[in-house]
C-alpha positions as CSV (number, residue, x, y, z in Angstrom):
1,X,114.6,49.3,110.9
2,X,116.0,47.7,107.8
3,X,116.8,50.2,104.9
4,X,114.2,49.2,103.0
5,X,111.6,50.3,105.6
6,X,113.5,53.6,106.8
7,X,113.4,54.4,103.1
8,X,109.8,54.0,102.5
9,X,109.2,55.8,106.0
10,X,106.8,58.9,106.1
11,X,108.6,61.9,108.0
12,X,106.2,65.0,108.7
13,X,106.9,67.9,107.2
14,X,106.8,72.1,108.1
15,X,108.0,74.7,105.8
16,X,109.6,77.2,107.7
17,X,112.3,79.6,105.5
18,X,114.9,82.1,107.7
19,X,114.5,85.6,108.0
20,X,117.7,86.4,106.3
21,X,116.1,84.8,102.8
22,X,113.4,86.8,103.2
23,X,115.5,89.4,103.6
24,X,117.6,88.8,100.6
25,X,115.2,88.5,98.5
26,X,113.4,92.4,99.1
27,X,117.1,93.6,98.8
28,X,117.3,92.0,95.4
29,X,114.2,92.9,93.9
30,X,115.5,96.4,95.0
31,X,118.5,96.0,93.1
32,X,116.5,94.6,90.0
33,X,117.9,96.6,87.0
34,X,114.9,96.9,84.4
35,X,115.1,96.9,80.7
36,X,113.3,99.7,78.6
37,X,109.6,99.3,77.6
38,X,108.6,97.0,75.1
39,X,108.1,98.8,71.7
40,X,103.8,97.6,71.4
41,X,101.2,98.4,73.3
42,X,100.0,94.8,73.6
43,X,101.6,91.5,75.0
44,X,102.9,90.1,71.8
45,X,107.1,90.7,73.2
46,X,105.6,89.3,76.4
47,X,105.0,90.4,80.0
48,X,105.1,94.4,79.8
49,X,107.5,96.3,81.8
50,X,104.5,98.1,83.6
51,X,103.6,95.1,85.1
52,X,106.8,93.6,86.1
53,X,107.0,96.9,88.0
54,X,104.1,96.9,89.6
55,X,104.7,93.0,90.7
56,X,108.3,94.5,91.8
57,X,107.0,97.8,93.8
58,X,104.1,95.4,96.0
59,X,107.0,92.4,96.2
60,X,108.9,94.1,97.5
61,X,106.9,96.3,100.0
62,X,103.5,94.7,101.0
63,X,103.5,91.1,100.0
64,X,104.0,88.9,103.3
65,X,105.3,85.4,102.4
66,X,104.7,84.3,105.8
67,X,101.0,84.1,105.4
68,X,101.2,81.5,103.0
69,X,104.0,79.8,104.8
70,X,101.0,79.6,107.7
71,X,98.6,78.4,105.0
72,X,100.8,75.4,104.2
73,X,101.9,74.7,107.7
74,X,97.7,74.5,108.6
75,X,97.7,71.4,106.8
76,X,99.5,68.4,107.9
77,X,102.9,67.8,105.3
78,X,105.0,65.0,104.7
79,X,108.0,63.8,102.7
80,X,108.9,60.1,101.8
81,X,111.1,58.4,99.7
82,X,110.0,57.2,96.4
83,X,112.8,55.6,94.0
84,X,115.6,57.1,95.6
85,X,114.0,60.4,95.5
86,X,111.7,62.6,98.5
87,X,109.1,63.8,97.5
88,X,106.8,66.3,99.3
89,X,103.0,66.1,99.6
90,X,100.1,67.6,101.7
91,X,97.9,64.7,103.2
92,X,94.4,65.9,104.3
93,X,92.1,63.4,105.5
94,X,88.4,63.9,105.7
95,X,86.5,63.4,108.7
96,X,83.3,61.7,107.0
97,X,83.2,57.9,106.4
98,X,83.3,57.0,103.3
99,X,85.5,59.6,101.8
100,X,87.4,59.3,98.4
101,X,90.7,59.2,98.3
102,X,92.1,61.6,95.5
103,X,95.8,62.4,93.9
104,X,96.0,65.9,92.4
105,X,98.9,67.0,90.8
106,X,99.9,70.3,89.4
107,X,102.0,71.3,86.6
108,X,104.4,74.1,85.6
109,X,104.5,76.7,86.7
110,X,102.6,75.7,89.9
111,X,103.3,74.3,92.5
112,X,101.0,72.8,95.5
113,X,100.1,76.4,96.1
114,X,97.3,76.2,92.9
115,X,95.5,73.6,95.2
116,X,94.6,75.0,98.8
117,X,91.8,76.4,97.9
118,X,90.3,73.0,97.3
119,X,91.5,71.1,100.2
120,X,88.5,72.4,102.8
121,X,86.0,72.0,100.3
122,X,86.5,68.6,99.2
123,X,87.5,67.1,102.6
124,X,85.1,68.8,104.5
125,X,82.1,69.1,101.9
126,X,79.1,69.5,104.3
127,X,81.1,72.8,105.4
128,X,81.5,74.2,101.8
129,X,77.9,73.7,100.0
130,X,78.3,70.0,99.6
131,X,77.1,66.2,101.0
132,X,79.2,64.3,103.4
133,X,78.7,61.7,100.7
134,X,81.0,64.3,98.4
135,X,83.8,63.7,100.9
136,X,87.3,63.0,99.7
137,X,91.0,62.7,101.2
138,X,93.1,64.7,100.2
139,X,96.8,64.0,98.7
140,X,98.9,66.9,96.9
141,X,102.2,65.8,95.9
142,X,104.9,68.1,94.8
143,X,106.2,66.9,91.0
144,X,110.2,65.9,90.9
145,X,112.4,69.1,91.6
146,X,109.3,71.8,92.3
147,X,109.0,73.0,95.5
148,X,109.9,70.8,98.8
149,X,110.2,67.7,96.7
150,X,114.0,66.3,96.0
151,X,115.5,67.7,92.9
152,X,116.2,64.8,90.2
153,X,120.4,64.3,89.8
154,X,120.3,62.1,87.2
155,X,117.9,62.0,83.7
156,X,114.6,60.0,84.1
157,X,112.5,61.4,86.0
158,X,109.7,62.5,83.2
159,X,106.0,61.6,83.4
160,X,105.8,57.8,83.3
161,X,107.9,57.7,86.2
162,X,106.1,60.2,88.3
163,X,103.4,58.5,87.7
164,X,104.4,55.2,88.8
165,X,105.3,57.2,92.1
166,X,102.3,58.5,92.3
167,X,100.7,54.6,92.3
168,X,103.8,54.0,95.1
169,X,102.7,57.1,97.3
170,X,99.1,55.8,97.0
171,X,99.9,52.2,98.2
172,X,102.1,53.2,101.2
173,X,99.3,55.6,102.6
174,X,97.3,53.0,102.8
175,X,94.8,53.4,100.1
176,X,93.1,50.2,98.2
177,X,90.4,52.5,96.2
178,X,91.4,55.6,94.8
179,X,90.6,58.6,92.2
180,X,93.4,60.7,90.3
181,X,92.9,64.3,89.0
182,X,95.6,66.9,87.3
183,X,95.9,69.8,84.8
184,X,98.6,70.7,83.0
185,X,101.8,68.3,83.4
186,X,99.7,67.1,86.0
187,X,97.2,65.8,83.5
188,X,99.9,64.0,81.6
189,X,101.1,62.3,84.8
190,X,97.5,61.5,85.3
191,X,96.3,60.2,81.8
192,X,99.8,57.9,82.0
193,X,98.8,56.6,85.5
194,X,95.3,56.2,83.7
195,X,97.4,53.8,81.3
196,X,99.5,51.9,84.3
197,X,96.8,51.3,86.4
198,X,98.6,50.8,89.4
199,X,96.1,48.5,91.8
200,X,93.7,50.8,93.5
201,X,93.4,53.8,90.5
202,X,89.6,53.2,89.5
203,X,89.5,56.7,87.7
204,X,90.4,59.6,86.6
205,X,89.4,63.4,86.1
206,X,91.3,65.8,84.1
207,X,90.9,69.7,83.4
208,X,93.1,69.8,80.2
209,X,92.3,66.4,78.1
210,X,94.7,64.4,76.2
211,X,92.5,63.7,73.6
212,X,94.1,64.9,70.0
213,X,94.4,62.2,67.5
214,X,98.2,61.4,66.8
215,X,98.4,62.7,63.7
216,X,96.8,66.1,64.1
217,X,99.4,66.6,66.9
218,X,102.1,65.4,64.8
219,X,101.4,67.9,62.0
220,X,100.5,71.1,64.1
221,X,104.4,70.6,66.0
222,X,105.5,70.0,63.0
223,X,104.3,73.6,61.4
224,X,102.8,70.8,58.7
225,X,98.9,71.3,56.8
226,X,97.2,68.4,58.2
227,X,97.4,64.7,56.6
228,X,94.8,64.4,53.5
229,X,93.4,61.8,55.4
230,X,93.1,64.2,58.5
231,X,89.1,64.9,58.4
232,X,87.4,67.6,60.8
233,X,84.1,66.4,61.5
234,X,82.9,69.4,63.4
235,X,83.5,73.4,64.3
236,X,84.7,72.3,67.9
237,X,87.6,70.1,66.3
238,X,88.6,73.2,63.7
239,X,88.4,75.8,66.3
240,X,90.7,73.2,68.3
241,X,93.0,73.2,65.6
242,X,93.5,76.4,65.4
243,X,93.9,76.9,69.1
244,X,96.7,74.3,69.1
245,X,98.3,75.5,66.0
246,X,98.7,78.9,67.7
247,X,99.6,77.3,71.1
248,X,103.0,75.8,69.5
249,X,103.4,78.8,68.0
250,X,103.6,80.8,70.9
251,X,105.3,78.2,73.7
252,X,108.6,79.4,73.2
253,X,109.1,78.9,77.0
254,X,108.6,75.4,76.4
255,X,111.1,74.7,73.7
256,X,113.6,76.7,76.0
257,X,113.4,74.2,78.9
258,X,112.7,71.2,76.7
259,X,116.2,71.9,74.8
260,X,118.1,73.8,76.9
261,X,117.2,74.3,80.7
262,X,120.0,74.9,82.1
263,X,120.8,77.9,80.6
264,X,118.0,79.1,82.7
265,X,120.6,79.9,85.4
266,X,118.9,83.7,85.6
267,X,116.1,83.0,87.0
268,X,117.7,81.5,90.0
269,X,120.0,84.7,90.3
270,X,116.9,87.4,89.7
271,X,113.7,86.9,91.3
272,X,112.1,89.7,88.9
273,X,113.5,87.9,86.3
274,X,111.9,84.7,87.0
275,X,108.6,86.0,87.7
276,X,108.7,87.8,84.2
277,X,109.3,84.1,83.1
278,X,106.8,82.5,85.2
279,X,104.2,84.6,84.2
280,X,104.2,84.3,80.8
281,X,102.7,80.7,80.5
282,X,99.6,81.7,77.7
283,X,97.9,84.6,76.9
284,X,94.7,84.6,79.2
285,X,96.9,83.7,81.8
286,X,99.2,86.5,81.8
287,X,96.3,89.2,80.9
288,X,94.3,88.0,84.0
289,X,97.4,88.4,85.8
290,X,98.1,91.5,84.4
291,X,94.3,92.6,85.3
292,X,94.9,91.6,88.8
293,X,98.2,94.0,88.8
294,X,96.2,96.8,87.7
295,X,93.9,96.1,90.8
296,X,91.0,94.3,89.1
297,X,89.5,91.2,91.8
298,X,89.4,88.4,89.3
299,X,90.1,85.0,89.7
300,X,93.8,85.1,90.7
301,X,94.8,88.1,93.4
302,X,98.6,89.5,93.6
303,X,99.4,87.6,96.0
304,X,98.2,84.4,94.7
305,X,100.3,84.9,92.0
306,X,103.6,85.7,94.8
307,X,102.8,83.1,96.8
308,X,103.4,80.2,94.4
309,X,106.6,82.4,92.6
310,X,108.1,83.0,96.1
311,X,107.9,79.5,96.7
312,X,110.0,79.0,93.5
313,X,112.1,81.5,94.5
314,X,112.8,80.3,98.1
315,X,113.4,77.0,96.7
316,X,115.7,77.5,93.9
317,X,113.5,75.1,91.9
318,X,113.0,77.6,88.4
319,X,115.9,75.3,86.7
320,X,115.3,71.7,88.2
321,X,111.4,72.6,87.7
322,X,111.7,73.4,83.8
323,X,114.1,69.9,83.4
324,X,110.5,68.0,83.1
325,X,110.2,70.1,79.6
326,X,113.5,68.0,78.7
327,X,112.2,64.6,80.4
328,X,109.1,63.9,78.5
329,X,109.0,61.7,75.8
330,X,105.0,61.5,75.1
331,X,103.1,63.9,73.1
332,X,101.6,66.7,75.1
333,X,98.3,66.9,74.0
334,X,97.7,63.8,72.6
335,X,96.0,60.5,73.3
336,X,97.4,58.1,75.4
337,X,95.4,55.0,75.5
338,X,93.0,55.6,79.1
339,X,91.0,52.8,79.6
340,X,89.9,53.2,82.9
341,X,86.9,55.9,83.5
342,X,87.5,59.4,83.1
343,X,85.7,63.0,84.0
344,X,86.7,65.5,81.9
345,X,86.3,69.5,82.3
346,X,86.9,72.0,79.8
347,X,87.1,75.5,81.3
348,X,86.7,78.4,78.6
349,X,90.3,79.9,79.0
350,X,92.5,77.0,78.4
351,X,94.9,76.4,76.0
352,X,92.4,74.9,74.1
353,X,88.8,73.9,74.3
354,X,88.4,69.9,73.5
355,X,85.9,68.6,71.2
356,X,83.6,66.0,72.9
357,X,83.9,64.1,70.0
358,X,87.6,63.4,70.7
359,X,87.5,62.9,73.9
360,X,85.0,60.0,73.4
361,X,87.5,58.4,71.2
362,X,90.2,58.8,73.4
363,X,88.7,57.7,76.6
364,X,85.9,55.3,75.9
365,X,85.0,55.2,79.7
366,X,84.0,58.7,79.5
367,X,82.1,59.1,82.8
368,X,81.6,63.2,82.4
369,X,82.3,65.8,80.7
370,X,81.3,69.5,81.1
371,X,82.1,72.7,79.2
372,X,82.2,75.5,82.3
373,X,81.2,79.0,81.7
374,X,84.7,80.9,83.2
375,X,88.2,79.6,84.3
376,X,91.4,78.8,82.7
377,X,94.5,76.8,82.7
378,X,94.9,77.4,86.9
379,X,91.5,76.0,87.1
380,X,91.4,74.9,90.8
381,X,93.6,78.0,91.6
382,X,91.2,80.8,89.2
383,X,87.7,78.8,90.2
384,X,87.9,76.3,93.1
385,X,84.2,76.6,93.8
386,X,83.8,75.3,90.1
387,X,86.8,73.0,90.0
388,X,85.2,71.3,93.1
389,X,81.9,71.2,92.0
390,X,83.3,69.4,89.0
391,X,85.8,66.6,90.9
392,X,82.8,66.1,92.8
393,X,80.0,65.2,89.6
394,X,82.9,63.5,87.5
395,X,83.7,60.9,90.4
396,X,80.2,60.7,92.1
397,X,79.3,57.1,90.0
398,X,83.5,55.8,91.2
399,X,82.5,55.5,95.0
């Protein structure tokens, strides 16, 4: 086998961690040494100490990693070689002719976890409410230095490469026709491979659009009033606005990792510490969180939530995971130039809710779009039933 060929090989993959790490990590979340409680009654100094002890107590003393080790194993794993880098991914195919092949790619902080709850139902559609004519193949890929997936020693691996890999992955598994989907970074590395258009990629669907003009973007990081010539047609592009304006007020998670990531080194010493950090992606997040804590059945459980932070734990991937912040060179939320046909799906609890309006003008092959009455930013994670119903109607006319 030449070295081209052993590089580009496919080796299947099981996660299987030792006893001992399980071990060590109880014993440190035993030895976690709290600070006092916050000094408001709300989550405005972030996570609250009540529920960072509660995660701590049921971490430590009924969660069992191993079931979700079992969960992953269930599902046939792989790792390849892309660019001089491995990179993990669940393959599921589906046993109906005709099935779409589909890419989904997570974002921070997820992991592969966010997605099992949509591999059955998509592959195996006539099982879950659906028409074998809904049927896709499955590909989850873990991003550049999260979870199983080789961690990056050298800059260059932001979201313009990834998603070149992605087109790579595609191609060596075989696939001439294909659909891409992703939220989060994933629907930055998805809206770029929308733009590349590696052969095969005949759409796209995307749970947080990239669809703000440049210079709205420009002056909300910026702290700046918007451009005189900056005119909001409509309520859904000011409340927009204002949902933006107080995400970049409030990311400060963000600016840490895009500046300075590696003085993370914490949060690979102290697994309470980094699932403080983890959990305080956006508001709604962390208070359905916090509700599930408490005991409330709502979207995520509380050991969704453990499952994908053990997984950074066990992996040691909290400081090569937040590098990506550092990577990227493109503007978060805004436009990028899609030309091929998009689905879009705005779920009430993200970041922000986008206008229609824009995304018409940033994707002018919009193929669907759909406001959702519940869900947020872990949209296939918080409301799979939804999330597939949506992957489903947004790539029905691509087959």
């Amino acid at each position: 086998m030449s070295d081209i060929s052993a590089a580009a090989a496919i080796r299947p993959f099981t996660c299987e961690f030792p006893e001992a790490a399980l071990q060590d990590l109880r014993a440190r979340i035993e030895a976690t040494r709290f600070p006092e409680k916050e000094t408001v009654a709300d989550q405005s100094q972030g996570t609250q100490l009540a529920t960072v002890k509660e995660l701590a107590r049921y971490w430590a003393t009924e969660y069992d990693w191993r079931k979700v080790e079992a969960r992953l194993n269930s599902h046939p794993q792989f790792i390849t070689e892309i660019d001089g880098l491995d990179i993990h991914f669940i393959h599921v195919r589906s046993k109906h002719e005709n099935a779409l092949p589909v890419i989904v790619t997570h974002g921070w902080p997820g992991s592969v976890i966010e997605q099992l709850k949509i591999i059955e139902p998509l592959t195996d559609p006539t099982a879950h409410g659906g028409l074998a004519e809904d049927a896709f193949h499955v590909v989850i890929p873990s991003m550049p230095g999260y979870g199983f997936s080789g961690k990056p020693t050298a800059k260059g691996w932001g979201p313009e490469r990834i998603a070149r890999a992605w087109g790579e992955l595609m191609k060596r598994l075989g696939y001439p026709k294909y659909v891409a989907q992703g939220g989060d970074w994933g629907a930055v590395v998805t809206d770029l491979m929308g733009v590349q258009e590696p052969a095969g990629l005949v759409g796209i669907h995307t749970n947080m659009p990239k669809v703000i003009p440049p210079a709205v973007e420009e002056a909300i990081v910026a702290g700046n009033p918007l451009p005189d010539d900056v005119v909001l047609a409509d309520d859904e592009q000011k409340r927009a606005v204002e949902q933006l304006d107080f995400v970049y007020r409030h990311v400060y998670y963000a600016y840490m990792m895009g500046s300075r990531p590696q003085s993370l080194t914490g949060l690979a010493d102290s697994p309470v510490g980094l699932a403080a950090f983890l959990l305080d992606h956006d508001a709604k997040s962390l208070a359905l969180i916090t509700r599930s804590f408490d005991g409330v059945r709502e979207g995520l459980s509380r050991d969704d939530v453990l499952d994908n932070i053990t997984l950074f734990w066990l992996t040691n991937t909290a400081v090569s995971a937040s590098r990506l912040y550092a990577e990227n060179t493109t503007p978060f939320f805004g436009a990028k130039g899609v030309k091929l046909p998009v689905a879009v799906s705005v779920f009430p609890d993200e970041l922000y809710q986008a206008p229609e309006s824009w995304a018409k003008e940033a994707y002018p092959n919009l193929v669907h779009f759909n406001r959702l009455p519940r869900g947020g930013h872990f949209a296939a994670w918080e409301q799979p039933e939804l999330f597939v119903g949506e992957l489903r109607n947004g790539f029905r006319t691509l087959r």
